[in-house]
C-alpha positions in Angstrom: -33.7 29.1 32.4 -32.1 32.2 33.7 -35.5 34.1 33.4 -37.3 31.2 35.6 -34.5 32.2 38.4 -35.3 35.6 38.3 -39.1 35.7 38.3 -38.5 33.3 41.5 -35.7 35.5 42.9 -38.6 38.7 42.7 -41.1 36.8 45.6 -37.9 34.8 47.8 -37.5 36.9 51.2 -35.0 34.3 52.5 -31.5 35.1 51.4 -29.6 31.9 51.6 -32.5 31.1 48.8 -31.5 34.5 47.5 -28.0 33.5 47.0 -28.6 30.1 45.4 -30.6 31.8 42.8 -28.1 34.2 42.0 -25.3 31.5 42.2 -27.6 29.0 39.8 -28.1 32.2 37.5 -24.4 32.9 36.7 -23.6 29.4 36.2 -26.1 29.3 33.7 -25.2 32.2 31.7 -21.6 31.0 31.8 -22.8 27.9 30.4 -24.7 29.0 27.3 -21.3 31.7 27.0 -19.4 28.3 26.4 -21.8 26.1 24.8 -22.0 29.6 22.3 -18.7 29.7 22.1 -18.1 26.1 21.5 -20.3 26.1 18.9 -18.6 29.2 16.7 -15.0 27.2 17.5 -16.8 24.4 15.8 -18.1 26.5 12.4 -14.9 28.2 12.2 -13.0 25.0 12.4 -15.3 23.4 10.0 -14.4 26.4 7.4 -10.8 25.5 8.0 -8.5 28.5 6.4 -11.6 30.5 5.6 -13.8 30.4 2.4 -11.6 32.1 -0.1 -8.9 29.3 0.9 -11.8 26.4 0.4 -13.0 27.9 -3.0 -9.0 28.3 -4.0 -8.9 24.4 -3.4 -11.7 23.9 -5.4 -10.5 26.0 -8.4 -7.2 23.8 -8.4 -9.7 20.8 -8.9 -9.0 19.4 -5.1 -11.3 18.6 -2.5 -10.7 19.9 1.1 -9.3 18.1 3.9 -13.0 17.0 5.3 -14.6 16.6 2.0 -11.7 14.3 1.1 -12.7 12.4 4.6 -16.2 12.4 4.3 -16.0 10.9 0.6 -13.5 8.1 1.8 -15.1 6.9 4.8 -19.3 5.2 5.3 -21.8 8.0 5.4 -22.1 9.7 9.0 -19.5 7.6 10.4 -16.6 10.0 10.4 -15.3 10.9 14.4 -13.4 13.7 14.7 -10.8 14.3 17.3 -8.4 17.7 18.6 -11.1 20.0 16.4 -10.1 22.6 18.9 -5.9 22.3 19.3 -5.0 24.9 17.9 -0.4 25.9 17.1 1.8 26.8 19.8 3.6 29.2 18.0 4.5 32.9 19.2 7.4 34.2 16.8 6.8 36.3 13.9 3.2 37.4 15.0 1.7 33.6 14.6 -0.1 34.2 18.0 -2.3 36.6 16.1 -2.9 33.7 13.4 -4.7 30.7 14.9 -7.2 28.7 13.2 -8.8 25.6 15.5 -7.5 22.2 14.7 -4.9 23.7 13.0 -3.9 22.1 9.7 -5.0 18.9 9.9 -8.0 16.9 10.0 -7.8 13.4 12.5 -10.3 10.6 13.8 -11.3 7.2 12.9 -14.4 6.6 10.9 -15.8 3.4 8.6 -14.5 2.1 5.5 -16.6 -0.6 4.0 -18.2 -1.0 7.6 -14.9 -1.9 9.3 -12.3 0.8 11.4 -9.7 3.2 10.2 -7.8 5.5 11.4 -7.6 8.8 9.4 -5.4 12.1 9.1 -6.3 14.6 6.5 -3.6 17.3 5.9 -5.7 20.9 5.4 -3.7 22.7 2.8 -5.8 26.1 4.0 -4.2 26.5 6.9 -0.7 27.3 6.5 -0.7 25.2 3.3 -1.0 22.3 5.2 1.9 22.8 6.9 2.9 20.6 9.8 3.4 22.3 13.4 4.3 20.3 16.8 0.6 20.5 17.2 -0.5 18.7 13.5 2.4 16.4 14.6 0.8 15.8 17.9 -2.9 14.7 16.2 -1.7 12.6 14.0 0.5 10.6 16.4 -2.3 10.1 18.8 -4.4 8.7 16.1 -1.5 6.2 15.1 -1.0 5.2 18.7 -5.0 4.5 19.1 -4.8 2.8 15.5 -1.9 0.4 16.9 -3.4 0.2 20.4 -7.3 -0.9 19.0 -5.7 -2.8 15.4 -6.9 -0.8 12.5 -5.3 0.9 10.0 -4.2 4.1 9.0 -4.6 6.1 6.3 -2.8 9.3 5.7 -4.2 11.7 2.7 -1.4 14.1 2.3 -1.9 17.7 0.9 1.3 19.9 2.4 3.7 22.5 2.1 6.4 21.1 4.3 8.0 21.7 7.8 6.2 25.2 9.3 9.4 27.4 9.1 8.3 29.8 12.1 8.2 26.6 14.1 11.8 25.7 13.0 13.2 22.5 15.1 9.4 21.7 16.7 8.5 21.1 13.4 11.4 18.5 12.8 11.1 16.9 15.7 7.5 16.2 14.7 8.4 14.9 11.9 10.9 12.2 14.1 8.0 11.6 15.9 5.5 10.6 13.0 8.4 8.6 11.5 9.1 6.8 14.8 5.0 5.7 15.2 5.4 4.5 11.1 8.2 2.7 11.9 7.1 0.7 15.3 3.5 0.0 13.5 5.2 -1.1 10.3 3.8 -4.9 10.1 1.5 -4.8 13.0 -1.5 -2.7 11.0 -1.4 -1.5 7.4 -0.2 2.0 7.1 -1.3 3.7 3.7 -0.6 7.0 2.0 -2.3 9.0 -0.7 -0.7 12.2 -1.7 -3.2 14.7 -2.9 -0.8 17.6 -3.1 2.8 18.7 -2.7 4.6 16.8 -0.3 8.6 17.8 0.0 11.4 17.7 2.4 11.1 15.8 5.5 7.3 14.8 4.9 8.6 12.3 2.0 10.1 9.7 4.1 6.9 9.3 6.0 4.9 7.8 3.0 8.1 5.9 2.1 8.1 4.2 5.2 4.3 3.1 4.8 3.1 0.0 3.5 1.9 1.8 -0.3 1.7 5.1 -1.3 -0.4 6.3 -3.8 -0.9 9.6 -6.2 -3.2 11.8 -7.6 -2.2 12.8 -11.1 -1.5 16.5 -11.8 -1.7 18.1 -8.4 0.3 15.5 -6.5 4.5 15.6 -6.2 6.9 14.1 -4.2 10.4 15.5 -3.8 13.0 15.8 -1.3 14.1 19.2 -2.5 12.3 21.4 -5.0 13.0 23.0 -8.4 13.8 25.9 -7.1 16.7 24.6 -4.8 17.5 22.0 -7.9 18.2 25.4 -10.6 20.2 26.8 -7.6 22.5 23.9 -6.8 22.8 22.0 -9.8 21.4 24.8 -12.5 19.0 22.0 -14.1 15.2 23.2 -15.0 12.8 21.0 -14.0 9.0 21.2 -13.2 7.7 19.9 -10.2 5.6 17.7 -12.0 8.8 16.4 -13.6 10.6 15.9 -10.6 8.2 14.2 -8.7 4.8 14.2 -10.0 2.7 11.1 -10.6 4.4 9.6 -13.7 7.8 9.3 -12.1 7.0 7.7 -9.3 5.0 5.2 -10.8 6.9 4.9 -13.8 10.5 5.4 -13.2 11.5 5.5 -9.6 9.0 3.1 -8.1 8.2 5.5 -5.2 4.3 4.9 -5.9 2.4 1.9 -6.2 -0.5 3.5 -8.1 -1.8 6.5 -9.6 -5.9 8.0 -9.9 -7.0 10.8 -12.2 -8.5 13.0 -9.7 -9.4 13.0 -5.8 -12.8 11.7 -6.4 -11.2 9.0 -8.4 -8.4 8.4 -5.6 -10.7 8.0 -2.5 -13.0 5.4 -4.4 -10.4 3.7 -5.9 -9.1 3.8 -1.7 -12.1 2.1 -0.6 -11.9 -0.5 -2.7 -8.2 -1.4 -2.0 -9.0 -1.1 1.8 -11.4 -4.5 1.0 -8.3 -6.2 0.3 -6.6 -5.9 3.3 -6.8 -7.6 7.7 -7.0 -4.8 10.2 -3.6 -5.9 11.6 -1.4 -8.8 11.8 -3.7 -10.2 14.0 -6.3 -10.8 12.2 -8.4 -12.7 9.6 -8.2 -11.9 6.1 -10.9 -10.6 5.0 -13.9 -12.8 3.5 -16.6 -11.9 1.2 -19.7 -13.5 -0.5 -18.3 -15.6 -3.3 -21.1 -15.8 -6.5 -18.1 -17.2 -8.8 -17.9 -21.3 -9.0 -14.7 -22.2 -7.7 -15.1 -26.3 -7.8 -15.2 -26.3 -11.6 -13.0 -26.3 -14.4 -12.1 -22.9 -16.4 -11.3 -24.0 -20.2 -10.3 -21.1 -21.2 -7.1 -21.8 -19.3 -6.3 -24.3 -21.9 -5.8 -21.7 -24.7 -3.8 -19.4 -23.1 -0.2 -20.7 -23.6 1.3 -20.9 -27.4 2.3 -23.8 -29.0 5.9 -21.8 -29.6 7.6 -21.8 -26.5 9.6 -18.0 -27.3 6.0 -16.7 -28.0 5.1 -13.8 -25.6 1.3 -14.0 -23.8 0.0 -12.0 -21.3 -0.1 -13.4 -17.4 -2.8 -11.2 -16.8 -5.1 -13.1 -19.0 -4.6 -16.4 -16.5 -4.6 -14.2 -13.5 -8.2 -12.8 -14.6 -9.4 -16.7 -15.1 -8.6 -17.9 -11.4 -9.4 -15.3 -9.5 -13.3 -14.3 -8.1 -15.2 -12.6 -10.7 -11.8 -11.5 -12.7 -11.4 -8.7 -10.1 -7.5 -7.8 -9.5 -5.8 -4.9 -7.9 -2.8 -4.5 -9.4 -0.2 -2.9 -7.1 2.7 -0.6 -9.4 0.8 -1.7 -12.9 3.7 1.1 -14.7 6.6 -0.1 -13.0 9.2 -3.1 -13.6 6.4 -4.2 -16.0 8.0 -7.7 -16.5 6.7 -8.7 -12.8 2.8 -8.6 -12.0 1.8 -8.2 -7.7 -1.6 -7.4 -6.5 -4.5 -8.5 -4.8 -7.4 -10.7 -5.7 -9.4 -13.1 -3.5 -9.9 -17.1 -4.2 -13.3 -18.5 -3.2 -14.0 -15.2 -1.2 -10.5 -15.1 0.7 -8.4 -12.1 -0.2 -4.9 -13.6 -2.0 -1.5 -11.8 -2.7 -0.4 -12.3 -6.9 3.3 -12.5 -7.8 3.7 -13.4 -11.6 6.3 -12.9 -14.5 5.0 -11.0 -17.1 6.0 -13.0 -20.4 5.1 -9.9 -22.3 8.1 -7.5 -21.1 11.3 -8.7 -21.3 10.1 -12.2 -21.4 9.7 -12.2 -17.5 13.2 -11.9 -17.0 13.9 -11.0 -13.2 15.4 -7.9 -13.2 16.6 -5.6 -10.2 13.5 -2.9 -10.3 10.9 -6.5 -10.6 12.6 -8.1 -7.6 12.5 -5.5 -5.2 9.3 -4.7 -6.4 8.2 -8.1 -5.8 10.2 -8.8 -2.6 8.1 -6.1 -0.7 5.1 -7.2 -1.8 6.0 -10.8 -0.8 7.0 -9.1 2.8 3.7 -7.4 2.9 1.6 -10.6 2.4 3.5 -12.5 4.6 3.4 -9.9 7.7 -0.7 -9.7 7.4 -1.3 -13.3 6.8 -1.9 -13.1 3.2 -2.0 -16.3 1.3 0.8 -15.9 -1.5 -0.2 -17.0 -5.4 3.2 -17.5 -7.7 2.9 -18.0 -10.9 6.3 -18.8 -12.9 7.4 -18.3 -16.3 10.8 -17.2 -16.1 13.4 -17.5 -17.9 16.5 -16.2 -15.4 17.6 -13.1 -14.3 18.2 -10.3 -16.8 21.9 -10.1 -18.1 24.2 -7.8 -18.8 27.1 -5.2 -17.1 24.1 -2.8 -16.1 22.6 -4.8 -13.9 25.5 -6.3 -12.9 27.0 -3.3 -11.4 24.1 -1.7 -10.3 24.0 -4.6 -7.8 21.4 -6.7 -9.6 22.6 -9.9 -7.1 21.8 -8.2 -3.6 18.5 -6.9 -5.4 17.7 -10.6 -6.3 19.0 -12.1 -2.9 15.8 -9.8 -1.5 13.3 -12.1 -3.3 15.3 -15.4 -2.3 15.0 -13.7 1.6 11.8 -12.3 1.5 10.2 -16.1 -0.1 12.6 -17.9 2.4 10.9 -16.4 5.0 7.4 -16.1 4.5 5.7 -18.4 6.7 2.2 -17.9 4.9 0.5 -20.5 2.7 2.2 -20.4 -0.2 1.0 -21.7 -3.6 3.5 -21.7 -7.1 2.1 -22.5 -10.4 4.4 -23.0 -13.1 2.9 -22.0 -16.4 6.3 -22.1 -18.7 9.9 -22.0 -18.3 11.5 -22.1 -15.2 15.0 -21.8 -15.3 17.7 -21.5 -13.2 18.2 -19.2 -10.1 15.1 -17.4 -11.2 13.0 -20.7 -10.6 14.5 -21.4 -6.9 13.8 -17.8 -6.7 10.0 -18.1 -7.3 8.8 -19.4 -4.3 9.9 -23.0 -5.5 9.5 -26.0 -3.2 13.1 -25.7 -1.9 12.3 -22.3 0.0 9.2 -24.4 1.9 6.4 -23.6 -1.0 3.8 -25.5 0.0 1.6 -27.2 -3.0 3.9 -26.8 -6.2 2.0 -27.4 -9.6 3.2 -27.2 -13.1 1.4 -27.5 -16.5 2.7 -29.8 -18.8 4.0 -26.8 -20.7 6.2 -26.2 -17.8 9.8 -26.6 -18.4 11.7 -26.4 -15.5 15.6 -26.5 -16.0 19.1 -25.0 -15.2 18.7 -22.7 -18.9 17.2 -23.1 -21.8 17.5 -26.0 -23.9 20.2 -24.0 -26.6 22.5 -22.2 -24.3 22.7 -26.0 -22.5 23.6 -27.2 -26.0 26.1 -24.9 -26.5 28.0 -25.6 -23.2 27.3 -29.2 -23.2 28.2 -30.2 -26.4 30.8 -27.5 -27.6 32.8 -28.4 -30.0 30.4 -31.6 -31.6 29.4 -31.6 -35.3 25.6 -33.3 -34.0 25.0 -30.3 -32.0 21.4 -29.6 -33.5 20.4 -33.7 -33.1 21.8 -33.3 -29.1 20.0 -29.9 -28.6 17.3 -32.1 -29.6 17.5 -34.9 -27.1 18.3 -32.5 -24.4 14.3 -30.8 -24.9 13.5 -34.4 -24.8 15.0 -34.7 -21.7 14.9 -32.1 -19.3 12.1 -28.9 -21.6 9.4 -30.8 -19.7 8.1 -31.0 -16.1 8.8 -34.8 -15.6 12.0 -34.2 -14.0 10.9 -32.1 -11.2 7.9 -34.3 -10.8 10.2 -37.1 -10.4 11.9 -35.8 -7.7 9.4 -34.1 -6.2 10.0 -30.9 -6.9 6.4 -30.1 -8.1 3.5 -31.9 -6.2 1.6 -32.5 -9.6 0.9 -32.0 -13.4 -2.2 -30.3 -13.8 -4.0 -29.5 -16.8 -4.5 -25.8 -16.5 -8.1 -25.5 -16.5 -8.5 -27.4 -13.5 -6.6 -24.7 -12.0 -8.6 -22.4 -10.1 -10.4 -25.3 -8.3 -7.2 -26.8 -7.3 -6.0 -23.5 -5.3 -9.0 -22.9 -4.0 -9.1 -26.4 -2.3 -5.5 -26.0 -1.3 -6.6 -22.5 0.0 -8.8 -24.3 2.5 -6.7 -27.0 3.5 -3.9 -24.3 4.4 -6.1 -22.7 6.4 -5.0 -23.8 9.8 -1.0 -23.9 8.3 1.3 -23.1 11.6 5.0 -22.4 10.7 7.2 -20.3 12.9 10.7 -18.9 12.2 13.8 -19.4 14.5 13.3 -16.7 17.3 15.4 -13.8 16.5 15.2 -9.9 16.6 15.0 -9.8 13.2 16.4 -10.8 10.0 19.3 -8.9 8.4 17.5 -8.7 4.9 20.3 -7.8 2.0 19.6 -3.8 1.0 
């Protein structure tokens, strides 16, 4: 273009001409200066902390920030936004070290064809530290994600707080947590660390709705080993302290662990299938090719004949749900409740069911916080809640007791009482005393209550009523007797309308699914308030 001007510029005799030409060629050449630059500030951003950092990644057996992205979300469909910010910093010669888009990846892209809005933390910048700029990205993507109704997903790879930024950082960190906290129940918020994640960048995946690991190269910890040996003089590895297995295993941090990123990211995806893009809308709905107006016999086989006899709820869980797919949400933790998603007829459901397997499905404290946010979760997105019951009370015994095991079970009784989602209870087995109230039981406004006629629903078990009954009697074994007779049986709840019907379990699947349907168009709204004071 610029050579056209000046082959005309050789033969023009006027000069106003002249002066246009010469005018037309500088613009020009300052526009292919920019588009040139532009287009380096592109490759260089692209390259992130440089190829040595990228192959460094690799050799730890991660993926980088982008690859991670472009993995996760449809093919092509990854939007990138800020790829030029670049840190603010001055002190201790940063202004020399500037790398564009600084250490973290954001946009929206597809997942499974439907919106989501992404940050990717780029642990070859800075480690992945976070600067009032990497704040700045990934608070304008929350805002867009809360303004349009799609979630978020954060995949987490940092160092921490960029020290030569000092309070900027913080105060970036208050601002993340402030955009968690006002889109906590409007649209799901979801973490996956892939890295180190310590300090202040904990308590942003806490706040999220589930937070997820990658085995071996992820850890979560408020203060490191180093600080711990200092303080306290214990040795501990960071994997120790808070890698994968102890927050999915002991401290309930995590609600899930993968082997690898690859592994993560898919196992992602399918999770995200689960899930409305906000409380406003639908639950998702997928092609069922399962028969869902037909009996499952296998159902019938499930329960033993001895009532103390352990099974496994999972086995009934597989047989009503589509095409025996479940997402089990913190499989390793407070093992004695089950939560996770499945779908019914197409129509994603939420799963809460005692485990007869671990501690007979005893309620402890760890199962009923674990299920209480689940139950929360389910109800804020319009999830249809599943319940199923065998439980035999709350755990005993000073340790729970003192460790607060009533305020932990009061979270349950709050978080049922308030759902205002359909919600459906199947009683398998026992169902005794504050445990069954607990479990989404007609009394806190359960909507179809069924029971087999295994069920036994009752203040305790038919031996410790015995022994407080009839204390003191020679006939003890003979009344033990006529009390199983009487109340080990779901007749009495029937009766009084407790439970809505006795089913025979394999017609159970078809029943929920019809019941499903019907609660479609269920309206039920709470007392207007600012919010509930939920026991903690």
């Amino acid at each position: 273009m610029t050579m056209l001007f000046k082959n005309t510029y050789k033969y023009v005799k006027n000069n106003s001409i002249k002066k246009y030409i010469v005018r037309n060629i500088e613009t020009a050449t300052h526009s292919i200066k920019t588009y040139e630059q532009i287009k380096q500030k592109r490759q260089e951003a692209l390259l992130g902390g440089g190829i040595q950092k990228i192959e460094k990644q690799h050799q730890k057996g991660k993926l980088t920030a982008r690859e991670r992205i472009h993995l996760f979300c449809d093919d092509d469909s990854f939007v990138e936004y800020d790829m030029f910010m670049e840190h603010t910093c001055t002190d201790f010669e940063m202004n020399k070290r500037k790398f564009a888009g600084d250490s973290v990846v954001t946009g929206h892209g597809l997942v499974n064809g439907r919106p989501v809005f992404i940050f990717s933390q780029d642990a070859t910048v800075f480690g992945g530290s976070l600067s009032s700029v990497h704040a700045k990205k990934i608070c304008k993507i929350m805002d867009q994600a809360l303004s349009v109704g799609a979630p978020v997903v954060g995949l987490n790879d940092s160092g921490g707080a960029r020290i030569q930024e000092g309070v900027e950082s913080l105060a970036g960190y208050a601002d993340i947590f402030q955009k968690n906290v006002l889109a906590s129940g409007v649209i799901p918020q979801i973490s996956l660390i892939m890295g180190p994640c310590a300090g202040g960048a904990v308590y942003s995946p806490a706040i999220t709705d589930f937070t997820f690991m990658v085995d071996d190269t992820a850890c979560l910890f408020i203060t490191g080993p180093d600080v711990i040996k200092s303080v306290t003089n214990e040795h501990v590895t960071s994997q120790e302290l808070g890698g994968s297995k102890t927050h999915t295993e002991i401290s309930g941090v995590a609600h899930g662990s993968f082997q690898n990123d690859i592994d993560a990211l898919l196992h992602l995806r399918d999770f995200m299938s689960y899930l409305p893009q906000s409380n406003k809308s639908p639950v998702p709905i997928r092609i069922c090719d399962d028969i869902c107006d037909a009996d499952v016999p296998i159902l019938d086989t499930i329960i033993p004949p001895v009532t103390t006899a352990p099974y496994d709820m999972l086995d009934i869980i597989s047989a009503i749900v589509d095409e025996r797919e479940f997402f089990q949400i913190m499989p390793k933790y407070a093992k004695n409740i089950i939560v996770g998603f499945a779908r019914m007829n197409g129509r994603t459901v939420g799963i809460v069911a005692n485990q007869p397997k671990v501690a007979a499905g005893c309620l402890d404290i760890n199962a009923s916080v674990k299920a209480a946010r689940f139950v929360r979760f389910c109800d804020a997105f319009n999830i249809s809640l599943i319940t199923l019951v065998d439980v035999p009370g709350f755990l005993p015994g000073v340790h729970q007791e003192h460790n607060g095991s009533i305020r932990h079970g009061a979270k349950l009784v709050f978080a049922y009482a308030e759902a205002t989602v359909p919600k459906l209870t199947v009683i398998t087995r026992k169902a005794y005393g504050g445990a069954y109230i607990t479990s989404s039981s007609k009394h806190l406004r359960g909507d179809v209550n069924y029971a087999w006629p295994s069920a036994e629903v009752a203040v305790m078990g038919a031996k410790s009523a015995a022994s407080v009954l009839y204390k003191g009697k020679s006939n003890v074994d003979e009344l033990e007797a006529e009390y199983i007779d009487k109340f080990s049986n779901p007749f009495p709840a029937a009766q009084k309308g407790y439970v809505d019907d006795i089913i025979e379990p394999k017609s159970t699947r078809w029943r929920l699914c019809r019941d499903l349907d019907l609660l479609e168009t269920k309206k039920l709204e709470n007392p207007p308030k600012k919010h509930g004071n939920m026991p903690l």
